[in-house]
Each structure stands twice: as C-alpha cells, then as structure tokens.
matplotlib code that plots the C-alpha trace (Angstrom):
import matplotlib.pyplot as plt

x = [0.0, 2.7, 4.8, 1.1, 0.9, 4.0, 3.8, 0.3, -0.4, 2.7, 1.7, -1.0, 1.8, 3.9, 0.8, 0.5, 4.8, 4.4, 1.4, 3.6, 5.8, 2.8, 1.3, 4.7, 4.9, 1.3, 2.0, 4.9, 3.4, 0.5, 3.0, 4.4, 1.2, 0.1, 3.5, 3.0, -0.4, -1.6, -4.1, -5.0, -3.8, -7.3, -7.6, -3.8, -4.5, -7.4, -5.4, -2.5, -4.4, -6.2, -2.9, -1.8, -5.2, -5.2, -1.5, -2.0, -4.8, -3.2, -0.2, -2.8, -5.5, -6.5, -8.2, -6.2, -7.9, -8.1, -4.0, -4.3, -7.2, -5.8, -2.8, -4.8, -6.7, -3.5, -2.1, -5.0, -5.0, -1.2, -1.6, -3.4, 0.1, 2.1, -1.1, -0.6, 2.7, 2.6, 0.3, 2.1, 5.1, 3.6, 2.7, 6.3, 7.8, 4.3, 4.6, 5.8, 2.5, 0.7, 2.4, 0.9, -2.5, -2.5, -1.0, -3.8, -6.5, -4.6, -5.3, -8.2, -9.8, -8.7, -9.4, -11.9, -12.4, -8.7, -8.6, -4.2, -5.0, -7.7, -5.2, -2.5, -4.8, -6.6, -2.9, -1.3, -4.6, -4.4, -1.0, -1.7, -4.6, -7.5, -7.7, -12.0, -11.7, -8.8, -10.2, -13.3, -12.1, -9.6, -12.1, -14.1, -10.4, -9.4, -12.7, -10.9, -7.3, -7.6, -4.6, -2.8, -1.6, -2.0, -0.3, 0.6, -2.3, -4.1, -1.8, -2.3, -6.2, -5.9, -3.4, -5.7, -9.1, -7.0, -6.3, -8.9, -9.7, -11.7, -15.5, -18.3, -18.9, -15.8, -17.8, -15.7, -16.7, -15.5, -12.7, -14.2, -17.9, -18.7, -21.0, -20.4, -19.6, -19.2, -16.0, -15.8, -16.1, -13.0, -14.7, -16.9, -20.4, -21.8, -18.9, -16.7, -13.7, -10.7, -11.8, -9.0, -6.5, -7.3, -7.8, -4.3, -3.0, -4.5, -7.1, -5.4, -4.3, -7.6, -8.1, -11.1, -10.9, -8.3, -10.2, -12.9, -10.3, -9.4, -12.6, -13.7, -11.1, -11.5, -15.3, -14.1, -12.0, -14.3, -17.2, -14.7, -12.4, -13.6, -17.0, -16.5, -13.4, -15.9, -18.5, -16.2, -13.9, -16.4, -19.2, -22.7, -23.7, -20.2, -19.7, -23.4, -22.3, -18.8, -20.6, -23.0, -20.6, -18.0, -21.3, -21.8, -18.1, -18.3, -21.4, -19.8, -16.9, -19.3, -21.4, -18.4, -16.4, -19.5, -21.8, -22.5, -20.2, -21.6, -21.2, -21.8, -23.2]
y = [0.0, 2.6, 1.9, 2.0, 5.9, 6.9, 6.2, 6.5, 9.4, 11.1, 14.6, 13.0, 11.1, 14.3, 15.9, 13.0, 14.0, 17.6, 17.1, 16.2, 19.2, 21.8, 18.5, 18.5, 22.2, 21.8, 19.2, 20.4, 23.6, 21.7, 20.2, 23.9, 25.1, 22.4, 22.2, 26.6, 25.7, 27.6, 24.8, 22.5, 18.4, 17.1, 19.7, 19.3, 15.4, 15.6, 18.4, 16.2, 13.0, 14.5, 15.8, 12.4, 11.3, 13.5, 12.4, 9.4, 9.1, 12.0, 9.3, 5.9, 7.5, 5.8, 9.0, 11.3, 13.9, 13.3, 14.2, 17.7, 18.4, 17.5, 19.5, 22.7, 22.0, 21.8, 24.9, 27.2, 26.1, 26.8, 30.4, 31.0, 30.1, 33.0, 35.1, 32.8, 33.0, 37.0, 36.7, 33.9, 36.3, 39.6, 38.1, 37.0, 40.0, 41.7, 38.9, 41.7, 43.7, 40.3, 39.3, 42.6, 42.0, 38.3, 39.6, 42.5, 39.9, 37.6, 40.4, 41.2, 37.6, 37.8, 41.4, 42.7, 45.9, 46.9, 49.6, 50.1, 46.7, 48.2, 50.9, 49.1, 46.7, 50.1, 51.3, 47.9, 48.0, 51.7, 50.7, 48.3, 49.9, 50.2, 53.6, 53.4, 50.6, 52.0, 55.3, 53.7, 51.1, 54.0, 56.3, 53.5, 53.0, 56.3, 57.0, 55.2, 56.3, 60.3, 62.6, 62.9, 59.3, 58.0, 61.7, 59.9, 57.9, 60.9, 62.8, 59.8, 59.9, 63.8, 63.2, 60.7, 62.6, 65.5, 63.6, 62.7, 59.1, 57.0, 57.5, 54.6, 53.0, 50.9, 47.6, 44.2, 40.9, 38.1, 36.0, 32.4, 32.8, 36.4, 38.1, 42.0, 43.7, 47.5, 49.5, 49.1, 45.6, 43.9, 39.9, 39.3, 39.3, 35.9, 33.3, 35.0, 34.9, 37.9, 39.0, 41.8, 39.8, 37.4, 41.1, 42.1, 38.8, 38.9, 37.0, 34.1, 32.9, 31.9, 28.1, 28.4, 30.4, 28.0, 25.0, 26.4, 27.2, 23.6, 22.3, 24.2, 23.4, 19.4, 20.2, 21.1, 18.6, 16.0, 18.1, 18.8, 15.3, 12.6, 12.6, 12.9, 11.0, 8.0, 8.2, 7.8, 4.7, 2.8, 0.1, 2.1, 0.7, 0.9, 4.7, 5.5, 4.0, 5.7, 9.0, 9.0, 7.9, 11.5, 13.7, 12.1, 12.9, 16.6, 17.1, 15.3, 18.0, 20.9, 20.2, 19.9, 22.9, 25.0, 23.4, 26.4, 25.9, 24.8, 26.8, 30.4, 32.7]
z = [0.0, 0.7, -2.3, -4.6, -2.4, -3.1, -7.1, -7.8, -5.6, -5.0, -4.0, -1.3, -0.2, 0.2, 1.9, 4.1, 5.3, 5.4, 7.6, 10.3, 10.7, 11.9, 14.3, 15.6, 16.5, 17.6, 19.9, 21.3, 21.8, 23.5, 25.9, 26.9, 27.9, 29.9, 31.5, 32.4, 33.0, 30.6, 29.1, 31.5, 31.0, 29.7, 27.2, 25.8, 25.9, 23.7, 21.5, 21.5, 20.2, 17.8, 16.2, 16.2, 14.5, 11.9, 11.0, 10.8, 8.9, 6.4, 6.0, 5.8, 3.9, 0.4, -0.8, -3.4, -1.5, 2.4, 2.7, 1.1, 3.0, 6.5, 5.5, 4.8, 7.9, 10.3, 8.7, 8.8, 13.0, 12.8, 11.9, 15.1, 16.8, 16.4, 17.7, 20.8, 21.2, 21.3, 24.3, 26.3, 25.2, 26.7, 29.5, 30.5, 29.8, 32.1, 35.1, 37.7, 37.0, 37.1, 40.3, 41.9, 40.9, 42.4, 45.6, 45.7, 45.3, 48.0, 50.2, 49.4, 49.7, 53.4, 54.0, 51.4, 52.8, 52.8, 51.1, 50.1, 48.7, 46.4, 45.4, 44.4, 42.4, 40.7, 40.3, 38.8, 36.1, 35.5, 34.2, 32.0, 30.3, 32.2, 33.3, 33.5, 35.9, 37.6, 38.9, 40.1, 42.5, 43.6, 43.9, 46.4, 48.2, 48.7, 51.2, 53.2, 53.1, 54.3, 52.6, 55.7, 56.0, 52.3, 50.2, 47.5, 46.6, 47.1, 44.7, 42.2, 42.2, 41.6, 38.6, 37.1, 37.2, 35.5, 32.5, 29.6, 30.1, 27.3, 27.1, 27.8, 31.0, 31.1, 31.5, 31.0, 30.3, 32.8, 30.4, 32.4, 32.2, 30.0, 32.2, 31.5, 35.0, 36.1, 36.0, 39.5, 39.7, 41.3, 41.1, 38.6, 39.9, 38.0, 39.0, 41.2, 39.2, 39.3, 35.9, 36.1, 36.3, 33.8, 31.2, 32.9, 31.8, 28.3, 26.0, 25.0, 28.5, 30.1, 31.3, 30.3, 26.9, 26.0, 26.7, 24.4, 21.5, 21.5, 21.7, 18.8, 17.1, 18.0, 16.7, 13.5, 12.8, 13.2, 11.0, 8.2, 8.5, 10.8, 8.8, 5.2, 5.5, 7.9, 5.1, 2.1, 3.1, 5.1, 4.4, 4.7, 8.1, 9.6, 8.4, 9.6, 13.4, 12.8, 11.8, 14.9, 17.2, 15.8, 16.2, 19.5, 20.9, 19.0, 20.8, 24.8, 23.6, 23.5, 26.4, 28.3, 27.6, 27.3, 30.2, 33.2, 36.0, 39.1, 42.3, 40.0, 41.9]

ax = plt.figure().add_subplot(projection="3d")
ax.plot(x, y, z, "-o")
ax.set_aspect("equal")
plt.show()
C-alpha cells in the first residue's frame, strides 16, 4: 500500500509527510502550555491525540484527496500560533505587573475591605490599560485612606481625574464565564472569578478560553475530516455508526467545555 501511495499518488503522499511538521509544532506547543499551565492536561491530551489522528490518517489514507485536506486543515490552526505566542510572550515580559494583581487579590480575599490593597490593584490596572476601571475602584479605596496618611495615593487619584480618560462606562466581560460587570467591579459578579487579572494577563491565556479554542477546534475537525473521511472509506452501516458515534463525541466535547459551572453565583 505505501509503495502504490508513493507512485500513484505522489503529492497525497507528500501531503500525508508535510502534515507532520505543523502536528509536531502543535503538539509540542501543546506540551508547553500544559507544563506553564496555561491549558489545563485534559484539554492538551485531547489536543495532542487529535494531532496524532489526523496524522495518521493524512499518512494511511487511500483517498487522493483526504492528505491535502488534512494539511490545509492543520495549517490554517497553525496560523493562530504565532497570535498565541505573542500573548504567552507579553505576559512574561508583564509577570511583575501580574504578580501585583495576584497579591492584591490575595489580600483582598482575606481582607476585602482593605482599602491600600484596592489601590494598588486600581494602580497595577491603570498601568496596563485600564484607566476606566482604575479610577473607580480608587475612587471606592481612597474614602478610606484620608490625605494625611495616604499623600501619594491621594496625589495619584488627583493626577488621574485630571487627564482625559476614554468615554463609555468601562464595562468588561468576565474572560471564564462572560458576564459584563461595572467599571468598579474587582470579582466578577456571575462566578466570582478575578476577571481583572485574567484582562491584565491577556485574552489568550484563560483556562477556560483556551479549553474552548481547543474544543472548537477538535469540533471542526471532526465536521470537516472525521466525517467525510468515515463516510467515504467505510461500508454504509459501519460509516453511519462511525458517523454517529464522531457527532456524539463533537457534541460530549461541546457540552463539556461549554456546560455552566456549578457553584456560579
């Protein structure tokens, strides 16, 4: 069978090869994250298996077709990477401002009325971008901390208010379950969850948002691959079971990733 590939379908065959070198930066990209804990072990497992999958079958596959195809898949995923790798990036070269914010919300979960805590957080997010949200959670803080013994948060707050911040409300949606909460919002009203810190942190690193992006993608796969590869190479009753059984796991995926988390408030 591989020497009838290699002659009679050369280019799938060469597909089939090529299709290797993005599963192998995929995989081993997969293994990072889950190592930083960026992507938690399940969702790099599944990730990781399916690269394997789709490999394989690229290499085995009898259809002309089913190589090029897996190929274009893999590499249109792949140009997602670089976008992830600027985030995981800027957050390594941001990890003392991140470092602040978890020690704010450290404090804060044992003390939440502490009000220098609240500061420093509003300070840490004004920083990296945030000024809405910023100079409301100071302005909640600072009732608390009089001029005479906090000057220079005081001095701060003043310096802030005199610039031109952004217009709108400066709503943000939780990163883990996308409720919308208030500009002075320090947990997110809907699950709890230190919504700032994940927005300090950036898009792409989310447990959560990352599990979804590899669910979707697994999802695909199987709609674009699994299937019309199932139905083409198998007998009629096997690729009907096959078929079901794909849409069944693409729909255990999705329920999964995207089921309401218990204990939300």
């Amino acid at each position: 069978m591989l020497r009838d590939q290699i002659f009679n379908n050369p280019g799938t065959m060469l597909a089939g090869c090529l299709v290797w070198v993005p599963i192998g930066i995929w995989v081993l990209a997969l293994v990072h994250w889950a190592v930083q804990g960026d992507v938690d072990v399940i969702a790099a497992f599944l990730g990781i298996l399916v690269g394997i999958g789709l490999g394989l079958t690229a290499l085995i596959s009898r259809e002309p077709h089913m190589a090029p195809l897996i190929l274009t898949a893999v590499v249109i995923t792949m140009l997602a990477f670089p976008v992830v790798r600027s985030a995981l990036n800027k957050r390594a070269l941001d990890q003392i401002d991140i470092e602040a914010i978890e020690r704010a919300y450290e404090i804060l979960g044992q003390s939440p009325t502490n009000s220098p805590a609240k500061f420093r957080l509003a300070r840490t997010i004004y920083n990296k971008g945030f000024p809405v949200q910023a100079i409301q959670i100071a302005e909640d803080a600072i009732q608390q901390m009089p001029e005479s013994s906090f000057p220079e948060e005081n001095r701060i707050l003043k310096t802030w208010r005199g610039y031109r911040t952004p217009s709108g409300d400066g709503a943000l949606n939780c990163t883990e379950c996308g409720h919308t909460n208030g500009a002075g919002e320090i947990y997110c009203q809907k699950c709890g969850s230190r919504f700032l810190l994940e927005h300090a942190r950036g898009a792409w690193v989310g447990k959560t948002l990352a599990r979804k992006f590899v669910a979707a993608w697994t999802v695909l796969i199987v709609a674009l691959v699994g299937i019309p590869y199932a139905g083409s190479v198998l007998p009629s009753t096997a690729a009907l079971i096959v078929i079901v059984g794909l849409m069944a796991f693409a729909l255990l995926v999705l329920f999964l990733t995207f089921r309401p988390q218990r204990g939300a408030a």
